[in-house]
C-alpha positions as semicolon CSV with decimal commas, in nm:
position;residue;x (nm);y (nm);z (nm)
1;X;-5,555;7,615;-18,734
2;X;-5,749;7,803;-18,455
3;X;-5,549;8,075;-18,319
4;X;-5,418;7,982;-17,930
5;X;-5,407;8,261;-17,654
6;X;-5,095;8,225;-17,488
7;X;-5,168;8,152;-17,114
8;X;-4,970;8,372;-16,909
9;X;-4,763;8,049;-16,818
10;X;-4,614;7,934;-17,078
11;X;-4,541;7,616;-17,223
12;X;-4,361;7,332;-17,368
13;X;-4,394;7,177;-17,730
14;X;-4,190;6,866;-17,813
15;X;-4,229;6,922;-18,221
16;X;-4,122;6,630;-18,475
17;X;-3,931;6,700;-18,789
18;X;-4,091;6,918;-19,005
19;X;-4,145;7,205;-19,222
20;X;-4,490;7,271;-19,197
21;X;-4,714;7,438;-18,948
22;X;-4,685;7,251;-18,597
23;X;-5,031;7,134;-18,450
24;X;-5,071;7,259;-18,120
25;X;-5,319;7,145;-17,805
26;X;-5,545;7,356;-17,674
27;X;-5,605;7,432;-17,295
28;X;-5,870;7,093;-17,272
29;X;-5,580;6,855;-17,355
30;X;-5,747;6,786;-17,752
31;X;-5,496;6,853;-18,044
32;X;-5,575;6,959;-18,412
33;X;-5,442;6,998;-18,726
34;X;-5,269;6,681;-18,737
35;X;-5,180;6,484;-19,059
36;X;-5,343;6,110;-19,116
37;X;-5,076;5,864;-19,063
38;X;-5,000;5,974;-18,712
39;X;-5,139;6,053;-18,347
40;X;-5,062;6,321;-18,086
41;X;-4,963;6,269;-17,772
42;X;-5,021;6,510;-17,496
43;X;-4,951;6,606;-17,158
44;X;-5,182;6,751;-16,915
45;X;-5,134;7,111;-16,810
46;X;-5,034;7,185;-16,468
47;X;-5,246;7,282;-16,233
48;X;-5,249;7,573;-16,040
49;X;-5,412;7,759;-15,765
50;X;-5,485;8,161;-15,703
51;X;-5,312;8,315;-15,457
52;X;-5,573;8,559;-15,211
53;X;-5,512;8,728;-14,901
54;X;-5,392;8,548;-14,573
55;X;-5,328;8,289;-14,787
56;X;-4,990;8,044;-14,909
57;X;-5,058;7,845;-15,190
58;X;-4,822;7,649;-15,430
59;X;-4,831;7,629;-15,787
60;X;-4,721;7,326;-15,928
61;X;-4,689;7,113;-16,279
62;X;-4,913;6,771;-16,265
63;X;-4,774;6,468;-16,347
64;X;-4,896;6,281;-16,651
65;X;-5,074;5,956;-16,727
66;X;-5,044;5,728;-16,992
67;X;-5,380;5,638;-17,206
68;X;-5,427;5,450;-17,493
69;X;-5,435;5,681;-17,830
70;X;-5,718;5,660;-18,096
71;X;-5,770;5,781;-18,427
72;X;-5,920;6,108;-18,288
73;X;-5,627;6,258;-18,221
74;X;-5,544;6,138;-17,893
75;X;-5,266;5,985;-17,812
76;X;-5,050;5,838;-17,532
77;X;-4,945;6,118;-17,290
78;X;-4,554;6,142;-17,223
79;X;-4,490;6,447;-17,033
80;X;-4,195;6,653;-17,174
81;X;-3,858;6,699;-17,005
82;X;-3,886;7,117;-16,877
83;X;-3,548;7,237;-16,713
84;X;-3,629;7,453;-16,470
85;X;-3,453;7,716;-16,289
86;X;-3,449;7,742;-15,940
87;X;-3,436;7,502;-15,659
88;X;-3,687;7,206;-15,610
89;X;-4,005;7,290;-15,381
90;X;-3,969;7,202;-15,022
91;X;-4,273;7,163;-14,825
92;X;-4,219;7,268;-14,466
93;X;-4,379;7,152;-14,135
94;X;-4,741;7,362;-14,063
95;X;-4,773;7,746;-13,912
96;X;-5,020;7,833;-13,685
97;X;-5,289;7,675;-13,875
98;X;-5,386;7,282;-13,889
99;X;-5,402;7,204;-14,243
100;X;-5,210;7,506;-14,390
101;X;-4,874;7,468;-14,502
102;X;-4,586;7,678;-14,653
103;X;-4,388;7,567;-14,992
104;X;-4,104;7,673;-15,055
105;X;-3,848;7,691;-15,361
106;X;-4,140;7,678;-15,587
107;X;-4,097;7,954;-15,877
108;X;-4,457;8,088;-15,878
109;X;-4,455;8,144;-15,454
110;X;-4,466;8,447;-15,315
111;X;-4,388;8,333;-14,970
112;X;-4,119;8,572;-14,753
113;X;-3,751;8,442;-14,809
114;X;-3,821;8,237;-15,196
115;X;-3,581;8,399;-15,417
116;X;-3,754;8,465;-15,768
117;X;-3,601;8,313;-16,042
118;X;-3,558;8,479;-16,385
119;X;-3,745;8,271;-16,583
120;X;-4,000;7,975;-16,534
121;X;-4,140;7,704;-16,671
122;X;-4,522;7,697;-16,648
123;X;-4,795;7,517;-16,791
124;X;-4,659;7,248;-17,044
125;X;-4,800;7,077;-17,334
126;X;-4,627;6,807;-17,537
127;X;-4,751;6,765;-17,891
128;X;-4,634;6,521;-18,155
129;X;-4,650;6,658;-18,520
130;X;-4,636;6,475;-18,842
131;X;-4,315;6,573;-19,035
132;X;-4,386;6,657;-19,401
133;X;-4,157;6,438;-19,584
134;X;-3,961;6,539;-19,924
135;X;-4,050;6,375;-20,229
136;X;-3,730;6,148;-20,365
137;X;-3,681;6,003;-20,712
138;X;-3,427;5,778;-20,747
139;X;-3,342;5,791;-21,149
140;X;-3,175;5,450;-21,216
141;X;-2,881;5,378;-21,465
142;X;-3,005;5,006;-21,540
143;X;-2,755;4,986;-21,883
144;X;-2,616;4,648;-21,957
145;X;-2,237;4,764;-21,784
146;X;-2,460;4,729;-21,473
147;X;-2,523;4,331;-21,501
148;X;-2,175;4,277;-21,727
149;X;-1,924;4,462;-21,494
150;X;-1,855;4,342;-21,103
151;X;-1,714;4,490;-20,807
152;X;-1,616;4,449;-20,469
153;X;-1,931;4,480;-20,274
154;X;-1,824;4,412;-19,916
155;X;-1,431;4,544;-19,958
156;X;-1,346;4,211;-19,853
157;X;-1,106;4,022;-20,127
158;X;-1,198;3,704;-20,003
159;X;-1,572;3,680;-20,087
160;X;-1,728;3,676;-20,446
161;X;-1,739;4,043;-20,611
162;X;-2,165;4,058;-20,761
163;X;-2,290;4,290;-21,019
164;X;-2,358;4,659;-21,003
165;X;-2,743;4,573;-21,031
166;X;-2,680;4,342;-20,771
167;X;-2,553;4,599;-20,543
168;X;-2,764;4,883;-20,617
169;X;-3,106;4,684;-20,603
170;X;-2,954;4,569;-20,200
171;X;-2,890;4,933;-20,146
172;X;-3,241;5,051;-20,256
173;X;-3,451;4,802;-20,106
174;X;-3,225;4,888;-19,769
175;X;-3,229;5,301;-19,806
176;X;-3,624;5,288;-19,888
177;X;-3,678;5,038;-19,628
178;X;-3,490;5,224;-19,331
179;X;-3,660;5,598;-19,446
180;X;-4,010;5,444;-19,592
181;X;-4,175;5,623;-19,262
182;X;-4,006;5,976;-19,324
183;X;-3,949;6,013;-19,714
184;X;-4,175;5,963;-20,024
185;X;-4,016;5,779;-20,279
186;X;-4,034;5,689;-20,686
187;X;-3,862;5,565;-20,932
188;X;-3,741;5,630;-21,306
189;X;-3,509;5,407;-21,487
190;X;-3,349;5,458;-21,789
191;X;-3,326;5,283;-22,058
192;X;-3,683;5,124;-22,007
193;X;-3,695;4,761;-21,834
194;X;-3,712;4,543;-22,056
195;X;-3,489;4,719;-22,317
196;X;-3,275;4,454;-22,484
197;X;-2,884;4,508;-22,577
198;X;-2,968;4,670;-22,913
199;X;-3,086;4,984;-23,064
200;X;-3,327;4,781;-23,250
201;X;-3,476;4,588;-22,917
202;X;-3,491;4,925;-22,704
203;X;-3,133;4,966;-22,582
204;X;-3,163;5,310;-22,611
205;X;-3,543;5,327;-22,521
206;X;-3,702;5,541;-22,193
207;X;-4,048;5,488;-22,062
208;X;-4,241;5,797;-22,107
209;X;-4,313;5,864;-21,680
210;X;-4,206;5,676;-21,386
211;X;-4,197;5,325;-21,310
212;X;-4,316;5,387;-20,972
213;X;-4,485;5,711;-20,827
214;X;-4,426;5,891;-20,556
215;X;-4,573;5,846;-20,281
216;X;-4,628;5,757;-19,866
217;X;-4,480;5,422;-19,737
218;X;-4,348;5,356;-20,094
219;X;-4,080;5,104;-19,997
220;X;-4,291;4,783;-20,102
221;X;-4,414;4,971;-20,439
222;X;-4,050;5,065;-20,518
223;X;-3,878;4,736;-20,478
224;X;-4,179;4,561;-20,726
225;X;-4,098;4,813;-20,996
226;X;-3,776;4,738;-21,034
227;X;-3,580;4,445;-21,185
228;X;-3,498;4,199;-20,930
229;X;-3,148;4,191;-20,743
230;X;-3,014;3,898;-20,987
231;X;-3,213;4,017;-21,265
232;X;-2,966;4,047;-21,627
233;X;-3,045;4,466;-21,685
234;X;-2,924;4,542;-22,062
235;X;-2,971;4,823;-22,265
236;X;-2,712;5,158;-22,316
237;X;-2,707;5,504;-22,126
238;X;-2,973;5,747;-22,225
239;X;-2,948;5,953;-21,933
240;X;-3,073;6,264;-22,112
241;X;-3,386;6,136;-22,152
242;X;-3,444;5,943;-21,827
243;X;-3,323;6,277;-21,657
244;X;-3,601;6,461;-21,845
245;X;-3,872;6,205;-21,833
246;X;-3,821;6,222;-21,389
247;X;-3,807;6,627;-21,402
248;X;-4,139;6,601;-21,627
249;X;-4,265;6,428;-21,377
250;X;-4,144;6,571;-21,065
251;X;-4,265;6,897;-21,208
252;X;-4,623;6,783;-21,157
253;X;-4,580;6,745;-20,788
254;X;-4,668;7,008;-20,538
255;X;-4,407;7,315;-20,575
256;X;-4,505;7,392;-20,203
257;X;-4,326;7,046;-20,092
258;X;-3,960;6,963;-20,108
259;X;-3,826;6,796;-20,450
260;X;-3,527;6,595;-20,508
261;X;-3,369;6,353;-20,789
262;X;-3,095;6,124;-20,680
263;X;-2,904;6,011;-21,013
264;X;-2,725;5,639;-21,016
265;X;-2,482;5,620;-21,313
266;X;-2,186;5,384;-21,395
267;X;-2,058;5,569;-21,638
268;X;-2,154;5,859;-21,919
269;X;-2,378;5,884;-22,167
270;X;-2,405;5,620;-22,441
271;X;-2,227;5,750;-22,808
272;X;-2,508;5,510;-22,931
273;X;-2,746;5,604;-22,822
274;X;-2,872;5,885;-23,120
275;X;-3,020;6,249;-23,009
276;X;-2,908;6,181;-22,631
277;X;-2,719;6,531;-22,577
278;X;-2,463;6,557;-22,237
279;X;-2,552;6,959;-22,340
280;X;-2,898;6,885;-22,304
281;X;-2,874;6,660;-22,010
282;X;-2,684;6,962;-21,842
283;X;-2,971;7,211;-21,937
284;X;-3,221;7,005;-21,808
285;X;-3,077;6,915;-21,455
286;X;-2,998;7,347;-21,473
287;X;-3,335;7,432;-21,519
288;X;-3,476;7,194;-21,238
289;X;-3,282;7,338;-20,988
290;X;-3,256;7,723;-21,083
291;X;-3,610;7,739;-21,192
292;X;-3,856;7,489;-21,057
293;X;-3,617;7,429;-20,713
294;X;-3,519;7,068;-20,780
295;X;-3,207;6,958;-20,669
296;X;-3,053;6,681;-20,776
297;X;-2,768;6,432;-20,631
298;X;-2,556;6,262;-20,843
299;X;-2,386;5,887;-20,754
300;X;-2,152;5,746;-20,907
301;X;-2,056;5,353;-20,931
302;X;-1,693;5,296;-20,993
303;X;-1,705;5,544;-21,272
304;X;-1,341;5,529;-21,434
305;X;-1,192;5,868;-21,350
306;X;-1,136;5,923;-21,728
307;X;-1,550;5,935;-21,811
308;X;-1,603;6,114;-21,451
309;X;-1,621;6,448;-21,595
310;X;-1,986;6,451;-21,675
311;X;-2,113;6,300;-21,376
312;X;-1,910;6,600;-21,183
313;X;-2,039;6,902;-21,398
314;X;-2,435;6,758;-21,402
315;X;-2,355;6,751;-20,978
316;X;-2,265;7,083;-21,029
317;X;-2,553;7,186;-21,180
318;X;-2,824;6,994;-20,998
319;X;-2,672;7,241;-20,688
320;X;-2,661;6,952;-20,416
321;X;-2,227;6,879;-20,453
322;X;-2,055;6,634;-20,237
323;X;-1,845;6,753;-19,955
324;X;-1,484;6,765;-20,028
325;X;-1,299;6,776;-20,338
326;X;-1,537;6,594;-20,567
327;X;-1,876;6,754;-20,657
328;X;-2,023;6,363;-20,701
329;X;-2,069;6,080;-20,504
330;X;-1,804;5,800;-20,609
331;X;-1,807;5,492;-20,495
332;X;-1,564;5,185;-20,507
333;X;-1,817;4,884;-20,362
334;X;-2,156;4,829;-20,244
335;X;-2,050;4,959;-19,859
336;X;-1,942;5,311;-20,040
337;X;-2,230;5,316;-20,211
338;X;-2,494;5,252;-19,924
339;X;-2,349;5,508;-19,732
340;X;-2,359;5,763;-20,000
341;X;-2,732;5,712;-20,112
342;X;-2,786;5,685;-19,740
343;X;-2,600;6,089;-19,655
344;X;-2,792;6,169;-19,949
345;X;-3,155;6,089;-19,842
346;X;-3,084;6,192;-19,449
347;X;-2,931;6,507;-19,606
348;X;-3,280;6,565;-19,775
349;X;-3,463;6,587;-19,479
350;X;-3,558;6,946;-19,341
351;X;-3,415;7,109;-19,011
352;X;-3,649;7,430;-19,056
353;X;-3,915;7,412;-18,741
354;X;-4,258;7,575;-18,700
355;X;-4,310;7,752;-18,422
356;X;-4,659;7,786;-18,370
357;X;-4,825;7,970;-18,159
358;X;-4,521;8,219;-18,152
359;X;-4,358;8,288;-17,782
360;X;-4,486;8,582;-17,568
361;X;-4,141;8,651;-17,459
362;X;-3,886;8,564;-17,749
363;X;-3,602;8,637;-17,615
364;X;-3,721;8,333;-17,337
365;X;-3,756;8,101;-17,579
366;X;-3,515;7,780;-17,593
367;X;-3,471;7,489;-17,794
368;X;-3,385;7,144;-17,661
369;X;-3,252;6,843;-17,812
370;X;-3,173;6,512;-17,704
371;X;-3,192;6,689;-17,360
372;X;-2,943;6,907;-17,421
373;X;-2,977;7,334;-17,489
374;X;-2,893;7,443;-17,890
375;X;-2,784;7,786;-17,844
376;X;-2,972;8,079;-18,042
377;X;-2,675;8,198;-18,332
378;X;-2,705;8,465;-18,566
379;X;-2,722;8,239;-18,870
380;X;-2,593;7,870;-19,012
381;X;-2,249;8,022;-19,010
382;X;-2,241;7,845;-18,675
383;X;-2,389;7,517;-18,453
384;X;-2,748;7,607;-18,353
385;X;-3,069;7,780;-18,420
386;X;-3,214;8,065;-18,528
387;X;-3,501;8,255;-18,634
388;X;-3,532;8,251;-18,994
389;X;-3,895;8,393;-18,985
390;X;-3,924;8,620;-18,658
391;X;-4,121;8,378;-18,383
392;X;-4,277;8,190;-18,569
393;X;-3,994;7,963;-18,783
394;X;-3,632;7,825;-18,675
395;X;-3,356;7,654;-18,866
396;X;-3,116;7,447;-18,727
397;X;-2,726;7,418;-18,823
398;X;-2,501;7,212;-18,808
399;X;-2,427;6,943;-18,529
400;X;-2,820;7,063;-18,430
401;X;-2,981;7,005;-18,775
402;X;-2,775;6,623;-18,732
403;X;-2,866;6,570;-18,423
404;X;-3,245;6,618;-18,539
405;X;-3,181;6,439;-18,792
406;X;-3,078;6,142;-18,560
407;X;-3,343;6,155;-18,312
408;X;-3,631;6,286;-18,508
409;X;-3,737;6,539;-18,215
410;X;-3,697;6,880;-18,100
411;X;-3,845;7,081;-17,777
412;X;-3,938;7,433;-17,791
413;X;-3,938;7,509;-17,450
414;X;-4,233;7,832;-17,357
415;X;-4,079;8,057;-17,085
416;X;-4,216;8,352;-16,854
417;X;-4,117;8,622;-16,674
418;X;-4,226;8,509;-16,346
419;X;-4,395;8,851;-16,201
């Protein structure tokens, strides 16, 4: 990115999800160093005029247009929301002079009787950045307990209970659908999909890979690679292996971009399955997450409390436990179980911000969001931001990093002192 003097105004950026570098406009209105996939929009600087002697002249912000975005990087112009400090400017009659007149209230006038505020808002520049989305692979339990065994999948006694399968394919295609724009998605099932109900036919059998790859705007890719929502899964429990096989692959992917497994299980690991290890499986998820930073969820689907055990100590060790008193996600029906895969995904999505170019004046710098101030805090002890690389990174906590999460948006708001 081209480095970006910092006007002595300074400005606004309205920044999008995101943990890499934010794109930022330069003084002509053009943007750069925006991903494919999605356009800028900008606002136009406001204008100002040079104060010289015998002279009273405002200073004032322009409003924006709207125009029609391209592929070049424009996009259509939204000007941001500034707060400002200070009264509103009041233009008064004319003195002396026809076609001279005096404004005041205006933060950058010098005129006799304007009381200076602390801080201003100058020059402002809205730019939309592409969020870098983590990389999710949802490993699969497709075993035949997952077409044999029902549930409740509404918590309503009075309709039909459906099959696990049933439930978890309705869940997938919804989760991927809703976040197919903000995370990358893949698959790996275990055993493989067409395994049959014996050792003999593949029961205990695990593609070598993925069924489906990560990558963008997977949703459509994900829901072909898997069996259908009816479809009759069979096949035992070799998690070890399917847990292995995603990590293999996962470990291919950039180490630079944010890695996650989400394991779906209905129960433990299959006694007949030969060589599958709950020591190893243990080891493996350990590894991922202590030495290649892969952290990995763990959901449950009516697991009887008597087989629970390894579920909870695999959570454990993939570092990403369930608040409260259980370190995995169980779930009783399909509504528990949407909403779990659901926390999990939105819980995967970043709340660290660029900052880029870094503020002038710190210690003037303010975050918005949702139109509303998130107070600078000294760490995620407590709701709100902080720096957690000096000016040029933030990381928001708590009810902030939710919020974020909700609207997608942030503004860094650009302050100056106004002498």
């Amino acid at each position: 990115m081209t480095p970006i003097a910092l006007h002595p105004r300074a400005f606004a950026l309205l920044l999008a999800l995101t943990s890499a570098p934010l794109a930022c406009g330069d003084s002509n209105g053009q943007t750069s160093g925006l991903s494919a996939g999605t356009q800028p929009t900008t606002a136009t600087a406001g204008s100002a005029t040079e104060t010289t002697a015998g002279e009273t002249v405002s200073s004032t912000m322009s409003e924006t247009t709207d125009t029609e975005g391209t592929a070049s990087g424009t996009g259509t112009t939204t000007g941001p929301v500034v707060p400002t400090t200070g009264p509103e400017p009041t233009t008064t009659g004319t003195t002396g002079e026809p076609g001279t007149s005096t404004t005041t209230g205006d933060p950058s006038s010098t005129s006799a009787g304007t009381t200076m505020p602390d801080k201003i808002p100058c020059d402002s520049e809205e730019t939309e950045v592409v969020p870098v989305p983590p990389s999710v692979l949802l490993i699969l339990d497709k075993s035949g307990s997952m077409s044999m065994e029902k549930w409740d999948h509404d918590a309503k006694p009075q309709t039909a209970d459906v099959t696990r399968w049933h439930s978890l394919h309705q869940v997938v295609e919804g989760v991927v659908t809703m976040f197919d724009a903000m995370v990358h998605f893949g698959v790996k099932l275990y055993p493989k999909i067409d395994a049959g109900s014996f050792v003999n036919v593949g029961a205990c059998e695990v593609t070598p890979g993925v069924e489906v790859p990560i990558a963008p705007m997977n949703a459509a890719a994900v829901l072909a690679g898997i069996p259908t929502v009816d479809y009759e899964v069979l096949g035992g429990t070799p998690m070890e292996t399917g847990l292995k096989r995603g990590y293999e692959y996962l470990k291919t992917l950039d180490p630079g971009l944010q890695r996650f497994a989400i394991l779906v299980a209905d129960g433990e690991i299959s006694d007949t399955c030969q060589g599958e290890n709950f020591l190893e499986a243990q080891a493996a998820v350990e590894e991922a997450f202590g030495t290649f930073d892969i952290a990995t969820y763990v959901v449950g689907i009516d697991v009887d409390p008597s087989t629970s055990e390894q579920l909870a100590t695999l959570a454990i060790a993939g570092g990403k436990l369930k608040p409260g008193p259980d370190p995995f996600y169980q779930t009783a029906n399909q509504n528990e179980l949407q909403a779990a895969i659901q926390q999990i995904v939105k819980d995967t999505l970043s709340c660290v911000i660029a900052v880029d170019p870094a503020p002038s004046e710190p210690e003037l710098f303010e975050v918005w969001i949702d139109g509303q101030p998130v107070p600078n805090v000294a760490s995620c002890a407590e709701d709100g931001y902080f720096w957690s690389v000096p000016h040029t990174e933030v990381t928001l906590c708590g009810s902030a990093c939710d919020l974020l999460k909700e609207t997608g948006k942030v503004q860094a708001l650009y302050f100056c002192n106004p002498g």
